[in-house]
C-alpha positions as CSV (number, residue, x, y, z in Angstrom):
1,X,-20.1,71.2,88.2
2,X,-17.0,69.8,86.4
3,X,-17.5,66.7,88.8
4,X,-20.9,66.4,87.6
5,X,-19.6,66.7,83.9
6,X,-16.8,64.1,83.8
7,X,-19.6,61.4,86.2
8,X,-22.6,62.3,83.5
9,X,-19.5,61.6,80.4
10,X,-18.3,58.5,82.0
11,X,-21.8,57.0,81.8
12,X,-22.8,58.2,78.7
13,X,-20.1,57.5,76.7
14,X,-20.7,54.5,75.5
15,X,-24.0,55.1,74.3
16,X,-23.2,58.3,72.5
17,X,-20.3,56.1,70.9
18,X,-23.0,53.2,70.2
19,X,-25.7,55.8,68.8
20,X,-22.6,57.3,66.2
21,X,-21.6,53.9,64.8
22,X,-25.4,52.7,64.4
23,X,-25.8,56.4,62.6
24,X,-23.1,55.8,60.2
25,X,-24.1,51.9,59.8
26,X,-27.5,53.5,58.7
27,X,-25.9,55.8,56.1
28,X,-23.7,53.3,54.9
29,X,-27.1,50.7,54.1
30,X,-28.8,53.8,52.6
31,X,-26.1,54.4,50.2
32,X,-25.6,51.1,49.3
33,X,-29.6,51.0,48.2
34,X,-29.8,54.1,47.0
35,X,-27.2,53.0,44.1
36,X,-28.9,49.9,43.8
37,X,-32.0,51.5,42.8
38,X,-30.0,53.7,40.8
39,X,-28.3,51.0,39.1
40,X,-31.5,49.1,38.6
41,X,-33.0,52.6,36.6
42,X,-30.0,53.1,34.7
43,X,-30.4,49.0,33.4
44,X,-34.0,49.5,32.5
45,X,-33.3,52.7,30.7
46,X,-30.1,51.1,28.6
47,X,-32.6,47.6,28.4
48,X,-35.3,50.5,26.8
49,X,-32.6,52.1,24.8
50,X,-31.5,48.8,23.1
51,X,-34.9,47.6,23.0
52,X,-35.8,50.3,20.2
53,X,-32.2,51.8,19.0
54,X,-30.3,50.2,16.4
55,X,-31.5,48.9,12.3
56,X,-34.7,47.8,13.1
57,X,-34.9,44.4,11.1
58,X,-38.9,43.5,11.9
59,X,-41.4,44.9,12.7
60,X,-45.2,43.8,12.8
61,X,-47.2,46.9,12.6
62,X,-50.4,44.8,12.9
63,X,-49.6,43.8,16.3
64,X,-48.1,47.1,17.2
65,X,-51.3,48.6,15.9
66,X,-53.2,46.1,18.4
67,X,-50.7,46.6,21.4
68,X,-51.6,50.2,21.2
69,X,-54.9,49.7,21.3
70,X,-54.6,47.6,24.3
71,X,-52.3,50.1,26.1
72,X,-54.8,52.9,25.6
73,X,-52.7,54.3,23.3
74,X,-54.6,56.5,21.0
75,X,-54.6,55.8,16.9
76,X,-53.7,59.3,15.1
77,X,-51.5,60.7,12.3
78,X,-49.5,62.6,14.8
79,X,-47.9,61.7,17.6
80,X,-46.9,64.1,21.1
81,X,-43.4,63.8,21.7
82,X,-42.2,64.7,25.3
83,X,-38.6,65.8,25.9
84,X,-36.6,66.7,29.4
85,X,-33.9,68.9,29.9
86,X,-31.3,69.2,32.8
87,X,-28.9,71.7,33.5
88,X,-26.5,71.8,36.2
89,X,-24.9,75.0,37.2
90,X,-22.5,75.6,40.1
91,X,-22.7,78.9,42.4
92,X,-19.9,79.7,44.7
93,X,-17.7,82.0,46.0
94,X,-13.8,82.3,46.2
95,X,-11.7,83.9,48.4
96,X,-8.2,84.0,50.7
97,X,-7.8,83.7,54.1
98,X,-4.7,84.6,55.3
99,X,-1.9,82.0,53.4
100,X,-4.5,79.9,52.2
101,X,-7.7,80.2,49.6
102,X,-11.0,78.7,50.0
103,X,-14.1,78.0,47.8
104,X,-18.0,77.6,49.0
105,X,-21.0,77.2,46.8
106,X,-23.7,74.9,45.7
107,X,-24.7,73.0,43.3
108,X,-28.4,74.6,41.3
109,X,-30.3,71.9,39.2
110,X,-32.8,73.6,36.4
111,X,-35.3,71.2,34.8
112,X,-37.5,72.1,31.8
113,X,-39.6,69.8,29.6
114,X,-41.4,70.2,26.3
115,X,-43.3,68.7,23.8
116,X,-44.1,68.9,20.2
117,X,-46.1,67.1,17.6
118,X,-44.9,64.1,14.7
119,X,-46.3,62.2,12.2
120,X,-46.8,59.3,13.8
121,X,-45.5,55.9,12.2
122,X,-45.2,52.3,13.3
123,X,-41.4,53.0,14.3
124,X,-42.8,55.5,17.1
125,X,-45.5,53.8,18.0
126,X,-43.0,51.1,19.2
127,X,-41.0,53.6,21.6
128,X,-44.5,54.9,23.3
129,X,-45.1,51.0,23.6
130,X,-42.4,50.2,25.5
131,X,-42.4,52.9,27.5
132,X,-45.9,52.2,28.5
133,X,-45.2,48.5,29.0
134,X,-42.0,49.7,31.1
135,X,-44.6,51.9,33.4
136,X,-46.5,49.1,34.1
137,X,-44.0,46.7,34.6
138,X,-44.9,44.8,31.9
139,X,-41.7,43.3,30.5
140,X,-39.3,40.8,31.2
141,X,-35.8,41.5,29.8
142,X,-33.7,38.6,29.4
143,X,-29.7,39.0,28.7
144,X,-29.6,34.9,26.5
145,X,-25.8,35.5,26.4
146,X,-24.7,36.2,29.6
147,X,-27.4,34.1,31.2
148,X,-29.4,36.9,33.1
149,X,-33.2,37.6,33.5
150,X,-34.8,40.4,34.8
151,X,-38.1,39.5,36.2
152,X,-41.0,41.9,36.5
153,X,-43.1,42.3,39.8
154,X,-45.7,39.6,37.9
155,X,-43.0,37.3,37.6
156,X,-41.4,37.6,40.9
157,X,-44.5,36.9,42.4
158,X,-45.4,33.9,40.7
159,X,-41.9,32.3,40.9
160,X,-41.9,33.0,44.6
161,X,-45.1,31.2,45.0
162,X,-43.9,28.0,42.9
163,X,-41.1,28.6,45.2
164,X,-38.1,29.4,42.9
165,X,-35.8,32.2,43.0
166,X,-36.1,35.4,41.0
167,X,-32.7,36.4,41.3
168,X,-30.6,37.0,37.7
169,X,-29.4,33.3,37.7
170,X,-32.0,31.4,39.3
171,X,-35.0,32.6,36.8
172,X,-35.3,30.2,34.2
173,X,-36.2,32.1,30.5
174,X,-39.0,29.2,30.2
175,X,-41.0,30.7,33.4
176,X,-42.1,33.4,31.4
177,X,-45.7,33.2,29.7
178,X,-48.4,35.3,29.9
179,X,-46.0,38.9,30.1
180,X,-44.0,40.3,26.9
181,X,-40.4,39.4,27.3
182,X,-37.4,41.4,25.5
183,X,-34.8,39.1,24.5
184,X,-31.2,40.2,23.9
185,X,-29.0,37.6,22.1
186,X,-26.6,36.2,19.2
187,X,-28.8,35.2,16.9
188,X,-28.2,33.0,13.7
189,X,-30.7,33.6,10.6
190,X,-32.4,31.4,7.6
191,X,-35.0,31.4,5.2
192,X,-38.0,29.0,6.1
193,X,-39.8,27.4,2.7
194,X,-42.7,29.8,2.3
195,X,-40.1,32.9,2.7
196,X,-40.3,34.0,6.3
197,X,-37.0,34.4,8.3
198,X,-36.4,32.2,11.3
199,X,-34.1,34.1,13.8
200,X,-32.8,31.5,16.5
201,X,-30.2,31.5,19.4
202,X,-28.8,29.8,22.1
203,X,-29.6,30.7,25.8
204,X,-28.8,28.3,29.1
205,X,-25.6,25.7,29.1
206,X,-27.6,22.8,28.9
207,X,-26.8,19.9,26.4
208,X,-28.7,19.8,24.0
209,X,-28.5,23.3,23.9
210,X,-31.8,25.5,24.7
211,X,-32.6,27.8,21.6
212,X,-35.3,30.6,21.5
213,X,-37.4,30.7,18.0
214,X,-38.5,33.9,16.5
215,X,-40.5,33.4,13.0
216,X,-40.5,36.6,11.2
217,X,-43.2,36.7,8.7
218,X,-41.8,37.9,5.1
219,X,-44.4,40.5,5.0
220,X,-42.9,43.1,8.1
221,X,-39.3,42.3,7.6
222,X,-37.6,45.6,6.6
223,X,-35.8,46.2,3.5
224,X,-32.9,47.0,5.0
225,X,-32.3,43.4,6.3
226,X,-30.9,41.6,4.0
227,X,-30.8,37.7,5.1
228,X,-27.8,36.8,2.7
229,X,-25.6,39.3,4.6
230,X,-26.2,37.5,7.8
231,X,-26.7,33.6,7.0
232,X,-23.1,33.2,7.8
233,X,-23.0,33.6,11.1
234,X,-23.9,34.9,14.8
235,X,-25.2,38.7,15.1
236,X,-26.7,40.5,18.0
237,X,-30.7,41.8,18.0
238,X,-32.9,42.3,20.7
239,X,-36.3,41.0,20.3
240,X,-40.1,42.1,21.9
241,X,-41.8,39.2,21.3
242,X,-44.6,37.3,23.2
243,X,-43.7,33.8,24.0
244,X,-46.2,31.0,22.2
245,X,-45.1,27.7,23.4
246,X,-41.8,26.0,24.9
247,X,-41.0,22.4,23.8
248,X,-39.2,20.7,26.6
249,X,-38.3,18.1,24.2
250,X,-36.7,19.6,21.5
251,X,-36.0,22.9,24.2
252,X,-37.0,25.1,22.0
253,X,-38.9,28.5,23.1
254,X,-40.9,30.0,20.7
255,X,-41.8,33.8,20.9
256,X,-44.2,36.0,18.2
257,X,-42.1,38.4,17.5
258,X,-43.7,42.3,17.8
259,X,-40.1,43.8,16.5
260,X,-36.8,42.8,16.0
261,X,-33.9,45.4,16.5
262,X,-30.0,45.0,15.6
């Protein structure tokens, strides 16, 4: 029988030995895109969070109004407000073993949720937009000062079909047309004639430099934006605006703006 053993080893071996490093291969490639997916979550979440955090400086309730509508969101005076909770507690138990001490337990994850009811205003209106445009993949983010864009599944597809890449550096800002795209960027500011504000910044290392245009109208800037405090110089926004036409020209890309954030 021990005959029998060591001949049945001998030939299985290397198999078995095969079968254990394709195992752990296959754990290793999980991992990996398990935190890519992670990582790609935890960017749309911060892209959402700096979408609609910060001084809001514009913000077109007219077209918000209209977005809504289009989203299925429903016109009221209040608005439900979802919130979810996570607790993580540890359960184990301690003990010794002869010289030496040991600990077992696991880890026990409690989820609740709630909701309650707001008065509903423009400024929320413009979170439950995004995150319904963020469900259904309808946003492009674009990162103007370290050259990035994030495609949505709309995008990807058509860029793949005109043959370009959709990776972070290959996507040019100008493929972008029919989608919303969220802009994130140094932005300078000045006063057109008739009073609106003309955001404008620099995006791509071409010469002449590429600049996106936003036109705020005078009537939704804020009051707390005070364009005197800013003429001097670069600041950062992030900007949900639709894009209206690209001058290949002058390269200028020109977006109506739905809300600007700082």
């Amino acid at each position: 029988m021990g005959v029998f053993d060591s001949q049945w080893w001998s030939l299985r071996w290397p198999w078995t030995v095969v079968w254990l490093l394709t195992a752990a291969c296959f754990a290793v490639v999980l991992r990996y895109a398990l935190l890519r997916w992670r990582t790609s979550v935890r960017q749309r979440q911060e892209d959402l969070g700096r979408t609609v955090s910060g001084m809001c400086v514009y913000l077109n309730e007219a077209r918000v109004e209209t977005i809504a509508a289009i989203l299925g969101i429903p016109k009221s005076d209040f608005v439900e407000i979802s919130e979810q909770t996570s607790v993580t507690s540890r359960l184990g138990l301690s003990g010794r073993f002869g010289g030496g001490s040991g600990t077992a337990g696991r880890d026990a994850n409690r989820k609740s949720s709630s909701s309650y009811a707001e008065q509903n205003t423009p400024m929320k209106t413009i979170r439950l937009i995004m995150v319904r445009m963020r469900e259904r993949d309808r946003v492009v983010d674009a990162d103007l000062i370290n050259g990035h864009l994030f495609p949505n599944a709309a995008l990807t597809r058509a860029l793949e079909d005109a043959g370009t890449t959709a990776s972070r550096a290959g996507a040019p800002l100008t493929a972008v047309r029919s989608d919303y795209v969220s802009v994130s960027g140094l932005f300078t500011v000045s006063r057109a004639a008739g009073g609106d504000i003309v955001l404008r910044a620099r995006y791509g290392g071409g010469e002449p430099a590429a600049q996106v245009k936003i036109t705020c109208e005078e009537a939704w800037v804020r009051p707390e934006f005070r364009v005197d405090r800013y003429a001097e110089g670069e600041f950062p926004a992030t900007c949900l605006g639709l894009v209206r036409t690209w001058n290949g020209t002058t390269g200028e890309l020109t977006l109506d703006p739905v809300s600007v954030f700082r």
